[in-house]
C-alpha positions as CSV (number, residue, x, y, z in Angstrom):
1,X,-94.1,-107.5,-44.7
2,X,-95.8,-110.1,-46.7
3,X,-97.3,-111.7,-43.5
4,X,-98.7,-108.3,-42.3
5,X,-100.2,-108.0,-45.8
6,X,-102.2,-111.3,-44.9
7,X,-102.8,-110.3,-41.6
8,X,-104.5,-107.2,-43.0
9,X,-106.9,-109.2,-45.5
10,X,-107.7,-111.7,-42.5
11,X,-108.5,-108.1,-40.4
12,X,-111.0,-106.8,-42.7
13,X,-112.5,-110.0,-43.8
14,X,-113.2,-110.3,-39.9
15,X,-114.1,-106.8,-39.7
16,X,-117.0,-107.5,-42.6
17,X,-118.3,-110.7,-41.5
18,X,-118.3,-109.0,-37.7
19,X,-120.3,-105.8,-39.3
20,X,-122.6,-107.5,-41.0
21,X,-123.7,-109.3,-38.1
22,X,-124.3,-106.4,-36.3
23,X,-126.1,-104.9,-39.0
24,X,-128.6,-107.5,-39.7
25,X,-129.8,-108.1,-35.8
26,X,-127.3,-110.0,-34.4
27,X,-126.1,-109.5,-30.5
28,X,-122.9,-108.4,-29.6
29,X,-121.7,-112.2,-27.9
30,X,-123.5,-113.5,-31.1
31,X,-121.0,-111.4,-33.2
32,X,-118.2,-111.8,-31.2
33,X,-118.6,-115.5,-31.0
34,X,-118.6,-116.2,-34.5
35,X,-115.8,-113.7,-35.5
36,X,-113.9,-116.0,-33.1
37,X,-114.4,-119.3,-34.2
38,X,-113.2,-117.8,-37.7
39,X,-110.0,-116.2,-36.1
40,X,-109.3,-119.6,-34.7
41,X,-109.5,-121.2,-37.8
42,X,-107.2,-118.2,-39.6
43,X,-104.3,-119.1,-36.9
44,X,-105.4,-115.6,-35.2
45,X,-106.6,-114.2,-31.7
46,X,-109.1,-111.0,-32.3
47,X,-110.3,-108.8,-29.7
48,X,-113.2,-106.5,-30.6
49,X,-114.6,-103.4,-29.2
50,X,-118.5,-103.2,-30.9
51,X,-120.3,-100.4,-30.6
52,X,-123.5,-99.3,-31.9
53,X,-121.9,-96.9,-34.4
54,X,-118.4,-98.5,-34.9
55,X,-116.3,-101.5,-34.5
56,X,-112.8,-102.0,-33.7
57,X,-110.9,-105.0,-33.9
58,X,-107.7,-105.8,-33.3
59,X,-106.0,-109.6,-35.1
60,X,-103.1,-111.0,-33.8
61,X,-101.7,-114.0,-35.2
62,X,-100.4,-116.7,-33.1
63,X,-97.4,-118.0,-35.5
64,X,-95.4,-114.3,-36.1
65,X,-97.7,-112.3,-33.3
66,X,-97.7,-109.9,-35.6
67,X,-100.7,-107.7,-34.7
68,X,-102.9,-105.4,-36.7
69,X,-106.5,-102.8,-35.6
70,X,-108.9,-101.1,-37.7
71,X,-111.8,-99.4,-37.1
72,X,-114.6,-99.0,-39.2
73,X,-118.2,-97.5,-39.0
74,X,-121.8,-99.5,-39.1
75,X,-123.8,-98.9,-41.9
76,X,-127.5,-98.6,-41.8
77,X,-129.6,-101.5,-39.8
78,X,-131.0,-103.4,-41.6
79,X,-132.5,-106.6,-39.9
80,X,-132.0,-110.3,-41.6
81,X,-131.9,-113.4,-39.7
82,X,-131.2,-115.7,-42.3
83,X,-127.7,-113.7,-43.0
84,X,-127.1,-114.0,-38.9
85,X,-128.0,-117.4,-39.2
86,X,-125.9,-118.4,-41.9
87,X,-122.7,-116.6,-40.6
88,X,-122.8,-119.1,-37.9
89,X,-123.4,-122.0,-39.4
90,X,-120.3,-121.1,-41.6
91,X,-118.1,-120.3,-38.6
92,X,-119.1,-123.9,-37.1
93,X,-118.7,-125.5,-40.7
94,X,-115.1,-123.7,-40.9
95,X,-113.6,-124.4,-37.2
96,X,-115.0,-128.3,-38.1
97,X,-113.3,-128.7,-41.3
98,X,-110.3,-126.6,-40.8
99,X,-111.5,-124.0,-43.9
100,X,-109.0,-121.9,-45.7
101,X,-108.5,-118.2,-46.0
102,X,-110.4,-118.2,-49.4
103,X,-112.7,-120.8,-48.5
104,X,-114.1,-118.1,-45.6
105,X,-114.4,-115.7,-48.1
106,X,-115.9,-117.1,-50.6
107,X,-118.6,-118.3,-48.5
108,X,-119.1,-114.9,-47.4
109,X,-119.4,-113.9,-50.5
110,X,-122.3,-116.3,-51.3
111,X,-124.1,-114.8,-48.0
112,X,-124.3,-111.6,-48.8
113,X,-125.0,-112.2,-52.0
114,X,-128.4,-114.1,-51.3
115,X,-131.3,-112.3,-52.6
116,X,-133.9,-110.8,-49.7
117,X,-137.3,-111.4,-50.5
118,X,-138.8,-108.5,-52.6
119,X,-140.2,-104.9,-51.5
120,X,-143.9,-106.1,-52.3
121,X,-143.8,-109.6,-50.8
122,X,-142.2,-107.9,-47.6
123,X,-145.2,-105.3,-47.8
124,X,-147.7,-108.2,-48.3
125,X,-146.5,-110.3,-45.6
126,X,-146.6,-107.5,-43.2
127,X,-149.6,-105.8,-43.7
128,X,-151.3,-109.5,-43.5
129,X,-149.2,-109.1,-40.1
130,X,-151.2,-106.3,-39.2
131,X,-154.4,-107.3,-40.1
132,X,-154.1,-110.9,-38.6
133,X,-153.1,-108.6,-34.9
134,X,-156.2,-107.2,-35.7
135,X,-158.1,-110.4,-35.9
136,X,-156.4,-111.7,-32.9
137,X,-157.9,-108.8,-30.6
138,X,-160.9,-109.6,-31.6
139,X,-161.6,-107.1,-35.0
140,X,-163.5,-108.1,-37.8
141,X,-162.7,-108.6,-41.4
142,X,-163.8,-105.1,-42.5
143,X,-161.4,-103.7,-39.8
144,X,-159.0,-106.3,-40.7
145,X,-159.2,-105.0,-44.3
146,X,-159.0,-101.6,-42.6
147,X,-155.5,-102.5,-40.5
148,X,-154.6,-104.2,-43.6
149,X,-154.6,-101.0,-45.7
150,X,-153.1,-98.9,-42.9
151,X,-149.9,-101.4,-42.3
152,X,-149.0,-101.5,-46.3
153,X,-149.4,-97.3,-46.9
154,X,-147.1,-96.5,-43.6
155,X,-144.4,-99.3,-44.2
156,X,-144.6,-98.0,-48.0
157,X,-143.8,-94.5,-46.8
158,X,-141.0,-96.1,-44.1
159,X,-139.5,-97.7,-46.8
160,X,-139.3,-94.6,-49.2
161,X,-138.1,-92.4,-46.4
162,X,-135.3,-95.0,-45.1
163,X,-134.6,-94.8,-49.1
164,X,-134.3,-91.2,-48.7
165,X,-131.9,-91.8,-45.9
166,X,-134.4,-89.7,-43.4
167,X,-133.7,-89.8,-40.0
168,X,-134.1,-93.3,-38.3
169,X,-136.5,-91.9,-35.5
170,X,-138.3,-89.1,-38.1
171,X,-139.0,-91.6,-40.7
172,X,-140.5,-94.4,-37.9
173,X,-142.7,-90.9,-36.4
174,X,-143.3,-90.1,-40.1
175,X,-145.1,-93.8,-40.6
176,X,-146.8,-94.5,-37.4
177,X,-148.5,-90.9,-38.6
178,X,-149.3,-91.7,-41.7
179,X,-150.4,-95.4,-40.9
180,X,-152.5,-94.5,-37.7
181,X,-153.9,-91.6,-40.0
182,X,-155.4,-93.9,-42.6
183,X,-156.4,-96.2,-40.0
184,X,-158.4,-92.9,-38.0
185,X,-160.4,-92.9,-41.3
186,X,-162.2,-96.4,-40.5
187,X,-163.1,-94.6,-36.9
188,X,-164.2,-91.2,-38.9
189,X,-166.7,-92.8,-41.5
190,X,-167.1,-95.9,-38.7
191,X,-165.9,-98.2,-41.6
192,X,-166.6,-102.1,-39.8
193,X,-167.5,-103.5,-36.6
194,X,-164.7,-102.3,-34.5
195,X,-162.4,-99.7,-36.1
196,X,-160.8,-98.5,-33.0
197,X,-159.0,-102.0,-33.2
198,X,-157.5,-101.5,-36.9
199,X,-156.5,-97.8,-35.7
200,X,-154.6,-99.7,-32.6
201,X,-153.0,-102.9,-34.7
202,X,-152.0,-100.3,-37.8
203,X,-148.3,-99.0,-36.0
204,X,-147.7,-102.7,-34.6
205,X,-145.4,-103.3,-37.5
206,X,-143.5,-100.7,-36.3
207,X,-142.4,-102.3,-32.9
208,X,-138.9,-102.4,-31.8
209,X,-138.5,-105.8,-30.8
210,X,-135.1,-106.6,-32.2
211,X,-133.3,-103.3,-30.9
212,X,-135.1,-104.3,-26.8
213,X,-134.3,-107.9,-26.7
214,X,-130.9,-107.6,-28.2
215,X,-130.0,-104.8,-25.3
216,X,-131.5,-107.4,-22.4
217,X,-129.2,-110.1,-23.6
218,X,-126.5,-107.7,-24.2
219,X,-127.1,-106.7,-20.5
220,X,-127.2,-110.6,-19.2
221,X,-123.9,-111.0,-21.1
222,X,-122.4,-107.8,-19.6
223,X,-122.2,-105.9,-23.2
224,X,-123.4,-103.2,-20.7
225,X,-122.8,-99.9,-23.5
226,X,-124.4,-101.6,-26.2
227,X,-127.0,-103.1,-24.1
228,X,-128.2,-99.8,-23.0
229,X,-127.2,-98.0,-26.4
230,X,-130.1,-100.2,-27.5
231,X,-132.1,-99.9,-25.1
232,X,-132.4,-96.1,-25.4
233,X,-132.6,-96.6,-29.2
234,X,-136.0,-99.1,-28.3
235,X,-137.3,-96.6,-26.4
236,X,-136.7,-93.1,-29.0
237,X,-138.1,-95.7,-31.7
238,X,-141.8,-96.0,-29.2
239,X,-141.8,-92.5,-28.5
240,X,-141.7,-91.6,-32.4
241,X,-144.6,-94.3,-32.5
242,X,-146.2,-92.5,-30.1
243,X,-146.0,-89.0,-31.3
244,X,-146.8,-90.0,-34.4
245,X,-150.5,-92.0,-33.4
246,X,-150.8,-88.3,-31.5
247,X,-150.7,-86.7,-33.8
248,X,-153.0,-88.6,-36.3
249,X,-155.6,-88.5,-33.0
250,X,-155.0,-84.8,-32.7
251,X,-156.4,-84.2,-36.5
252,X,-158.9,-86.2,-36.6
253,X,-160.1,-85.9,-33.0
């Protein structure tokens, strides 16, 4: 019994660390790769089933070959490539030095418990972002100022409605409205040099690149449910976009 007890704390450790990845950006072989360099070091075998929604792993160890599965759901996305990047630079550091259980753990701990960078640096960097797009396609810096203004106000309201816990897809239509909407003011009062430019570069922040190249390598590595789980989440997430620069162009004409 006491062995199955351990078994069980080596399971959902797994299970977190395995979660998290997936959370935070991370592929499925990316996930799966880590989670089992740490089972090797833990004296266990796991075999996952990763979903978008859930994950279920099964632990085996090799001593007793006692065996233990849980499932669990995903929590919110919520993309961060230094926590991906961390996790496996653990699970090398662990197979290489033969860690302990508590060693893992505590090192997970100290991931997760990094601070991310703050709500108004991430608004400032992006809306920068946005206006440096709009300088790249040839806009100047009154429509820069103009894309600028448009990127902070709709990842502002993305961030209050993800707060709100809003529907993934209504809360990316909700922004690409409201930023495209501020940015259809610059064409309305003809506010710069080339405002159709900031109206186009405003929603760019919005992209789904993570969700579409995660579901092509998930696809190259035969993850073939997740790969087009993703892939069909990419494209809801442009067709909000869309709908919501229609209907920004539909008001003010």
């Amino acid at each position: 019994m006491e062995s199955l007890e351990i078994l069980k704390k080596k399971t959902n450790l797994l299970l977190d660390i395995a979660i998290t990845l997936m959370v935070s950006g991370a592929n499925t072989n990316r996930a799966n790769t880590s989670i089992n360099r740490f089972a090797l070091v833990l004296g266990c075998r796991a075999f996952s089933m990763i979903s978008h929604k859930t994950l279920v792993m099964t632990l085996t160890d090799n001593h007793t070959g006692e065996t233990y599965t849980k499932v669990q759901n995903m929590p919110s996305y919520a993309i961060n490539f230094t926590t991906i990047s961390c996790i496996s630079k653990a699970s090398w550091k662990a197979l290489e030095n033969s860690w302990s259980f508590e060693q893992i753990e505590e090192e997970f701990k100290n991931i997760r418990s990094r601070k991310r960078y703050s709500r108004i640096q991430v608004l400032l960097a992006v809306s920068l972002a946005g206006a440096g797009f709009c300088n790249i396609f040839g806009g100047d810096y009154i429509s820069m100022a103009v894309a600028m203004v448009s990127t902070f106000v709709g990842l502002f309201v993305l961030q209050e409605a993800h707060k709100k816990d809003y529907n993934m897809y209504f809360r990316v239509l909700l922004a690409s409205f409201i930023a495209s909407s501020v940015a259809s003011l610059g064409v309305v009062y003809d506010i710069g040099d080339s405002p159709d430019l900031a109206l186009a570069t405003s929603i760019l922040f919005l992209v789904p690149g993570v969700p579409l190249i995660n579901s092509f390598t998930d696809l190259l590595d035969n993850n073939l449910l997740n790969g087009q789980v993703r892939f069909t989440s990419g494209l809801m997430i442009v067709m909000a976009i869309a709908m919501g620069l229609f209907g920004a162009l539909l008001i003010f004409q």
